[in-house]
C-alpha positions as CSV (number, residue, x, y, z in Angstrom):
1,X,137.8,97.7,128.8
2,X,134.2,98.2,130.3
3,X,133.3,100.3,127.3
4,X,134.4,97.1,125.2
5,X,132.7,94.7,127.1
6,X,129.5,97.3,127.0
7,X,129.7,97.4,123.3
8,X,129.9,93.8,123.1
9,X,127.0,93.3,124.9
10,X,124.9,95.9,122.9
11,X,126.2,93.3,119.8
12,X,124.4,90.4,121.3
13,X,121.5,92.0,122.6
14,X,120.3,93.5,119.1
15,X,118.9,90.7,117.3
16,X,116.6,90.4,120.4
17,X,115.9,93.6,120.5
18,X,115.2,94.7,116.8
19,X,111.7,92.7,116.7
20,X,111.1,94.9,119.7
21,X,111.9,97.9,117.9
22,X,110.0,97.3,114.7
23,X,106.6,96.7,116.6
24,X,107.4,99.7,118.5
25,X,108.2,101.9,115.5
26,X,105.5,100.4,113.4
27,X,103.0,101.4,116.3
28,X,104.2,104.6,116.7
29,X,104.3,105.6,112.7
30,X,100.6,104.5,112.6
31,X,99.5,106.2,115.1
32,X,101.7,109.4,113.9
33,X,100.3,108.8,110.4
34,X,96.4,107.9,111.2
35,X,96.3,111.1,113.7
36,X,95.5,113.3,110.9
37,X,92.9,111.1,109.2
38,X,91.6,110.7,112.7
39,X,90.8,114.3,113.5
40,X,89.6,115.1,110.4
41,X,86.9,112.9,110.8
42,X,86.6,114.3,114.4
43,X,85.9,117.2,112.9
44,X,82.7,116.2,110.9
45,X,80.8,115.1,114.0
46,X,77.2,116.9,114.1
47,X,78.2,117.7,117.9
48,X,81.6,119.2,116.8
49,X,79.3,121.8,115.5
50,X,81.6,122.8,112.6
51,X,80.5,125.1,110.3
52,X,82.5,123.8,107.4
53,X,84.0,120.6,108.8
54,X,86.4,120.5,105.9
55,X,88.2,123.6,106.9
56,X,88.2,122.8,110.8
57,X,89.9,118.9,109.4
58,X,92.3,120.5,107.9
59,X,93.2,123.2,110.3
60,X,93.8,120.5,112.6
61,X,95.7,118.3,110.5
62,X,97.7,121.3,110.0
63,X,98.2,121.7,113.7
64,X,100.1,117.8,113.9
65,X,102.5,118.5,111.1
66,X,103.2,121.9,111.4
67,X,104.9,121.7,114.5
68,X,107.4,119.0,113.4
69,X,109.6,121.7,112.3
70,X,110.2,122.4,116.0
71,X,111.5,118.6,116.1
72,X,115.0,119.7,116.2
73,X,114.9,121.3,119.8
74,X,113.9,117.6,120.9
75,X,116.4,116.4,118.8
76,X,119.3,118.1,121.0
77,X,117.4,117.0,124.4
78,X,118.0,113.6,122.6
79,X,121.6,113.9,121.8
80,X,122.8,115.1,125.0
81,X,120.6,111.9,127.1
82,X,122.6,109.5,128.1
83,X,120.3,107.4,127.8
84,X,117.2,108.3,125.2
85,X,114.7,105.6,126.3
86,X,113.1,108.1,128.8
87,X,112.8,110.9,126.6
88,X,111.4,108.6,124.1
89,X,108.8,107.4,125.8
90,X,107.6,110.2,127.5
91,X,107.2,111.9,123.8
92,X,105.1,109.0,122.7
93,X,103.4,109.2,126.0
94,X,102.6,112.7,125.8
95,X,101.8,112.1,122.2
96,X,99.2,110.2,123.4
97,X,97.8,111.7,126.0
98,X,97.5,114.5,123.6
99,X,95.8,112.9,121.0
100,X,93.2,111.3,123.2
101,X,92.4,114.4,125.1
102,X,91.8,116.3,121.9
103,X,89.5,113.3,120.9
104,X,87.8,114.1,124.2
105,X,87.0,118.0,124.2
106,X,86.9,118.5,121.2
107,X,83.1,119.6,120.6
108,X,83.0,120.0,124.3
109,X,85.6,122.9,124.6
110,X,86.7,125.6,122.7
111,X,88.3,124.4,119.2
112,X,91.9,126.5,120.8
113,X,92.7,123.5,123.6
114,X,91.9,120.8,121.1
115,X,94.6,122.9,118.6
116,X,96.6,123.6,121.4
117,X,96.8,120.1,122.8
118,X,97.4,119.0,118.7
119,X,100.7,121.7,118.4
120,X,102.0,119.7,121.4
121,X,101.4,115.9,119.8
122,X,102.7,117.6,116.9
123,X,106.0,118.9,118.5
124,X,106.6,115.3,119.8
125,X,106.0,113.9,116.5
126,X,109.4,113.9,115.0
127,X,110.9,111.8,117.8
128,X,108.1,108.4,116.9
129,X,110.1,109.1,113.6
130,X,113.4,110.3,112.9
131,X,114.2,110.5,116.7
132,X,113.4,106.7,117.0
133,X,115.3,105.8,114.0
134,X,118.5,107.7,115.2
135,X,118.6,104.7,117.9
136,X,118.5,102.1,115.6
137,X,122.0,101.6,114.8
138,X,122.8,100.9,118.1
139,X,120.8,98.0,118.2
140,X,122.5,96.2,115.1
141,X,125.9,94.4,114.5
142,X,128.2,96.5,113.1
143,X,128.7,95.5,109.9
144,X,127.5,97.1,106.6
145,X,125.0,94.1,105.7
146,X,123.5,94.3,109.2
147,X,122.9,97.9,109.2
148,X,121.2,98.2,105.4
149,X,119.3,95.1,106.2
150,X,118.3,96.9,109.9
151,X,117.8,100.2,108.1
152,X,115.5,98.5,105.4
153,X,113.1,96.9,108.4
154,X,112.8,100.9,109.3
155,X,111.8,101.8,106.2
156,X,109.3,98.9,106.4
157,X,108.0,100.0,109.5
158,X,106.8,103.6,108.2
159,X,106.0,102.2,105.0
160,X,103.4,99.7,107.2
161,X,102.4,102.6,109.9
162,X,101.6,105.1,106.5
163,X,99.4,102.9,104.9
164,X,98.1,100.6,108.0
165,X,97.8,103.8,110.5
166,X,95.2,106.1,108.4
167,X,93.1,102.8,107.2
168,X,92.8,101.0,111.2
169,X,91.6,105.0,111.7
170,X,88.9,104.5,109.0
171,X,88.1,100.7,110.2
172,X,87.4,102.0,113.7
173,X,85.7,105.6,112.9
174,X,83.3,103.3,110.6
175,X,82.6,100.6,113.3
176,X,82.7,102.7,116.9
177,X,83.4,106.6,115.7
178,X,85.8,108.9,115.2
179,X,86.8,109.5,118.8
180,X,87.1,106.1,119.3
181,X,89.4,105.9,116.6
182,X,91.7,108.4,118.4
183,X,91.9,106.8,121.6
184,X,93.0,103.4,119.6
185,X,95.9,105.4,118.5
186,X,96.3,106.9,121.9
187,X,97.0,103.3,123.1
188,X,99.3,101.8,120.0
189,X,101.3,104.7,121.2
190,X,101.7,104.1,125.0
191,X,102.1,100.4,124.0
192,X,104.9,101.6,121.8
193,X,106.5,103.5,124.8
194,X,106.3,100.6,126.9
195,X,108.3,98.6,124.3
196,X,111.1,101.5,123.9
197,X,111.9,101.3,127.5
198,X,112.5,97.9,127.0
199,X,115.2,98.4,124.4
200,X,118.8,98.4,125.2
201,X,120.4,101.6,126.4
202,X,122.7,103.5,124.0
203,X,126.2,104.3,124.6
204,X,126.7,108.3,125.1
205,X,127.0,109.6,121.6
206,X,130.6,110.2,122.0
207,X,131.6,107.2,123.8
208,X,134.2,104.7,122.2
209,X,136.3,102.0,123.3
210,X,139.2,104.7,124.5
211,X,136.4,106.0,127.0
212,X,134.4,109.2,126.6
213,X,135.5,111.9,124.4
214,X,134.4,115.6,125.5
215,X,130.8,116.2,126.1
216,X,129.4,118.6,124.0
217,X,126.4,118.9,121.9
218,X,126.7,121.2,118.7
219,X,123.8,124.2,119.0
220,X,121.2,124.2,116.2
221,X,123.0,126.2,113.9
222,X,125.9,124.0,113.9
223,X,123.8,121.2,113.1
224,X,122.0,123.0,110.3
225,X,125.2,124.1,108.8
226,X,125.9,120.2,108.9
227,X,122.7,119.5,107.2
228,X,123.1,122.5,104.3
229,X,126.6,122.7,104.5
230,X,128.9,121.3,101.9
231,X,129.2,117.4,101.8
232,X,127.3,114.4,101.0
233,X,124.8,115.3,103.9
234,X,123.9,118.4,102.4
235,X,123.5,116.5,99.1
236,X,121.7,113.6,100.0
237,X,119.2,116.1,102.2
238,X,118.5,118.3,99.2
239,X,117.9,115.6,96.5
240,X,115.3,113.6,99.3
241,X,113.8,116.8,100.1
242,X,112.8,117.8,96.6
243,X,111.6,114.0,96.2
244,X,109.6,114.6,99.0
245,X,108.0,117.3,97.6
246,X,106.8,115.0,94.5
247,X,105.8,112.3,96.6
248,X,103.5,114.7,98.8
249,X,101.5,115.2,95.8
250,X,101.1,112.0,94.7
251,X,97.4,110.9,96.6
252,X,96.3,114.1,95.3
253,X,97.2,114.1,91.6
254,X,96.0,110.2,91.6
255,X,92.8,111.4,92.2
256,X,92.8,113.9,89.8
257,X,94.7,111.7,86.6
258,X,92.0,109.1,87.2
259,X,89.4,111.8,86.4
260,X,91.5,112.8,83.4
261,X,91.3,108.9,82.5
262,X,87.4,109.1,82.2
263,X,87.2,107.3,85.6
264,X,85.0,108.1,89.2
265,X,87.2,109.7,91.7
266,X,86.7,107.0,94.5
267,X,89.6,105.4,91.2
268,X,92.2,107.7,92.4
269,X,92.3,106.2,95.6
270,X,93.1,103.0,94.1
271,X,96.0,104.7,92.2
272,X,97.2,105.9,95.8
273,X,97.0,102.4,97.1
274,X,98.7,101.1,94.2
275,X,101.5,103.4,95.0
276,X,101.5,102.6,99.1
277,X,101.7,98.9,98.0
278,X,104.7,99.3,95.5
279,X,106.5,101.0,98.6
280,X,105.6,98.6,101.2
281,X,106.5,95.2,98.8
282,X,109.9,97.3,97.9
283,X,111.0,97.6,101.4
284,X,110.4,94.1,102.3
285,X,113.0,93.3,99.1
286,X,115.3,95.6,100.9
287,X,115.5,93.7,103.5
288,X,115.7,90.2,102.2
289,X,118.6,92.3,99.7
290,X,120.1,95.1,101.7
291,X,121.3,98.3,99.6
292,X,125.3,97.8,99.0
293,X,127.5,100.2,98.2
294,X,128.0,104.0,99.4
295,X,125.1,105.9,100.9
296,X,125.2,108.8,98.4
297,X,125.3,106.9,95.2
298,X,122.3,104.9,95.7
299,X,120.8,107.7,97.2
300,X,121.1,109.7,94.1
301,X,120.8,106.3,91.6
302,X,117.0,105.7,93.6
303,X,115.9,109.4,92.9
304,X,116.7,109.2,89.4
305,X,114.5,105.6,89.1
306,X,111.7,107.5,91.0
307,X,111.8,110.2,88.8
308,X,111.4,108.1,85.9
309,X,108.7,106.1,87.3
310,X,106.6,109.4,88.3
311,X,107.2,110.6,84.8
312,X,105.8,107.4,83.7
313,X,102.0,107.9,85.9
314,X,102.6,110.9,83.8
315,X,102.3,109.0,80.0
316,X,100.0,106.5,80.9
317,X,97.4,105.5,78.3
318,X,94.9,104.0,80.8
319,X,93.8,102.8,84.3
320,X,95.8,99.6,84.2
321,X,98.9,101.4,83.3
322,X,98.2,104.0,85.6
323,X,98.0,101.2,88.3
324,X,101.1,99.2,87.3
325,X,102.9,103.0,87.2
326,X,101.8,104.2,90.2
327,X,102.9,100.9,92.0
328,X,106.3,101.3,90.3
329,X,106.8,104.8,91.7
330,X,105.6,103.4,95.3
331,X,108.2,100.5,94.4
332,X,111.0,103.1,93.6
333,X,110.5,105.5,96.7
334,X,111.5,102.3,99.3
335,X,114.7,101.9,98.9
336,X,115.7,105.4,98.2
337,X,114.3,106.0,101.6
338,X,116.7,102.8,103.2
339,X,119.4,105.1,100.9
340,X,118.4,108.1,103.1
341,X,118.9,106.4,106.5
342,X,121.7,104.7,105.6
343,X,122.9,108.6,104.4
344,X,122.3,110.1,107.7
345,X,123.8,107.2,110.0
346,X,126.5,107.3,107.9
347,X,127.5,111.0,107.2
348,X,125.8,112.6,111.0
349,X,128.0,113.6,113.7
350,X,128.2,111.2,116.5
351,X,127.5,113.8,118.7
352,X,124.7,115.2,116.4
353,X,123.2,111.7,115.5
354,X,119.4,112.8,116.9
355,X,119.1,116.0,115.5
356,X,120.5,115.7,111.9
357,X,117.8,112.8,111.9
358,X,114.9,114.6,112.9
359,X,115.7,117.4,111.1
360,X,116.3,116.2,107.7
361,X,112.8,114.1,108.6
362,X,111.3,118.0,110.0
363,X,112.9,119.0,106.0
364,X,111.0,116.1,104.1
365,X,107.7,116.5,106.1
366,X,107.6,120.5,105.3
367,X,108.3,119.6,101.8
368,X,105.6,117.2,101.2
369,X,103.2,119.1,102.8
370,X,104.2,122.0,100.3
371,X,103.8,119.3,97.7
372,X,100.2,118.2,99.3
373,X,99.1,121.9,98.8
374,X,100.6,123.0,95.7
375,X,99.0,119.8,94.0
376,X,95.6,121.3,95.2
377,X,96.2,124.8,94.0
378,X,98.0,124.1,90.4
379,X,95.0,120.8,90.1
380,X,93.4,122.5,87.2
381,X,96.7,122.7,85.1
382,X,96.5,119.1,84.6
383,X,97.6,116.3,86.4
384,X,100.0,115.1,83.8
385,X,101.8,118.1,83.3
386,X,102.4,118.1,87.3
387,X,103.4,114.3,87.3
388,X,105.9,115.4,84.5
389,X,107.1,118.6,86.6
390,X,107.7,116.9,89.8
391,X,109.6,113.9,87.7
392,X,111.5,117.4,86.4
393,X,112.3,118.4,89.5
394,X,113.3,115.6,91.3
395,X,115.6,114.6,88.4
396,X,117.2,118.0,88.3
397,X,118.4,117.5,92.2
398,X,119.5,114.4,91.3
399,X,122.0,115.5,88.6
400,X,122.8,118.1,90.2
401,X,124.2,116.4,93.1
402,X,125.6,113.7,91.1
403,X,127.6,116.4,89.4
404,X,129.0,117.9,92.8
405,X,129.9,115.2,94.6
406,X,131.9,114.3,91.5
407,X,133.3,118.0,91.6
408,X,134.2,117.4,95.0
409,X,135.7,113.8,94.4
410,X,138.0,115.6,91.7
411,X,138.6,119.4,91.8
């Protein structure tokens, strides 16, 4: 009965608590997504005393996302809390702390404690993501319509922190300097700590209205065979994965299809904004019309849109097609991400909920930085042909999962 009446008050407490959420999570993904922009720019100060500041940036951009493949051994630290707000907030706090003291020395200590101190943010990383999202259900009524429409203010909230995060960090390097632009993000972050303590607490994973089932977390290669295993999991991870590989090479190749359309580079990042803003106005829709239907249908049905729209940047005649076609790929990758986390909270373990989140998150970040860098290397083949390859691609996953789960559905 107390486990009834607990659940019933985590009901009533969620609409209060999802604003709460959302400026948390919003905070949080800024300051996860600016960090990189930050210390890049940290890295062109005269006092740094870099000898090729581009290659320093980028070392120490590598250092943030690198380490989000480690996000899974969080993950199971998060699973196995019975309550996650603490661990939460002391991995946005250490986050912090992190970024700020690398703001700090950096210049003014060897260029290992700054990368050090950057592999740590970096580890904590997944959990202002996929670790906070794997909470969100809690917060929300049961029903489908809640969920989606919940699950589509998350995907608002990155889509917001990715393109608001990197341009407060370019505001505030331009008025008061680079490191001052870390130490802003330093703060959004501890603020967004202070707001996850006050979020509801959880239920155990496991718990139901029949009490407690048997405590047990499954080890990491239990939960990777749940992620790459057979079922819809596996499927929905694969196809968002490869997407995720297209969509990492999108700011790169807009740069380099408005050269091929006779236009100044400084064009291309219009093209890039054209696709954050497509992505940010689709997840608000989301919201205000929440996905219906099964998780790995409109996952699958939202990759094969995106792929069209990417293969459409590919065909354009001119800028203002190239604009209107980038904002329609933007447009098309919102709500296949709502599709995603409406995937995972539907098809993780209970017991599992934190770690297949953060690491199907750890799977897309990898991906997209391999997109990010094999857009730079394969640049001189063309632009169009890659916009066309990645549409390829992603198309291909989605097919190809359409065709097993309909396999599976009827051997």
């Amino acid at each position: 009965m107390s486990a009834c009446l607990g659940t019933t008050a985590r009901v009533h407490r969620g609409p209060r608590a999802l604003p709460r959420y959302l400026v948390a999570a919003a905070l949080a993904r800024g300051a996860d997504a600016g960090a990189a922009v930050g210390v890049v720019l940290l890295a062109t100060l005269p006092e740094v005393g870099a000898h090729r500041p581009a290659l320093l940036g980028g070392l120490l951009a590598t250092c943030l996302t690198a380490p989000h493949l480690l996000g899974p051994v969080l993950a199971r630290a998060l699973d196995r809390a019975r309550d996650g707000r603490g661990l939460l907030a002391v991995a946005f706090a250490t986050y912090a702390g992190a970024v700020t003291t690398t703001a700090l020395l950096l210049g003014r200590a060897p260029v290992g404690v700054s990368a050090a101190l950057l592999i740590v943010a970096g580890a904590c990383g997944p959990l202002l993501t996929g670790g906070l999202s794997s909470r969100l259900a809690a917060l929300l009524d049961p029903g489908e319509r809640a969920q989606r429409r919940g699950q589509g203010w998350d995907a608002v909230t990155y889509g917001v922190g990715g393109s608001a995060g990197p341009a407060v960090v370019a505001a505030l390097a331009a008025i008061a300097g680079p490191r001052m632009s870390l130490f802003g993000l330093g703060v959004a972050t501890l603020l967004a700590a202070a707001l996850v303590r006050t979020l509801p607490a959880a239920p155990p994973p496991d718990a139901s209205a029949n009490g407690p089932a048997e405590p047990g977390v499954p080890r990491d290669r239990g939960v990777f065979r749940a992620v790459l295993g057979r079922g819809p999991l596996r499927r929905v991870t694969g196809v968002t994965t490869v997407a995720a590989l297209t969509g990492g090479a999108v700011s790169v190749l807009a740069v380099a299809l408005a050269a091929n359309l006779g236009r100044e580079a400084v064009s291309g990042a219009v093209l890039a904004a054209a696709y954050g803003c497509g992505n940010l106005a689709a997840s608000l829709l989301v919201t205000a019309f929440p996905l219906r239907g099964e998780p790995e249908r409109i996952t699958v049905r939202w990759a094969v849109l995106g792929a069209v729209a990417v293969a459409l940047c590919a065909a354009v005649p001119g800028f203002g097609t190239a604009v209107v076609a980038f904002a329609l790929a933007g447009a098309a990758s919102a709500p296949l991400f709502a599709a995603t986390l409406a995937a995972r909270s539907a098809y993780a373990p209970d017991s599992a909920r934190a770690q297949v989140f953060v690491s199907t998150a750890a799977l897309k970040v990898a991906a997209a930085s391999l997109g990010t860098g094999l857009a730079g290397a394969l640049a001189p083949q063309g632009p169009r042909r890659l916009l066309l390859a990645g549409a390829t691609v992603t198309l291909t996953a989605a097919l190809s999962a359409a065709v097993a789960a309909r396999r599976r559905r009827n051997p």
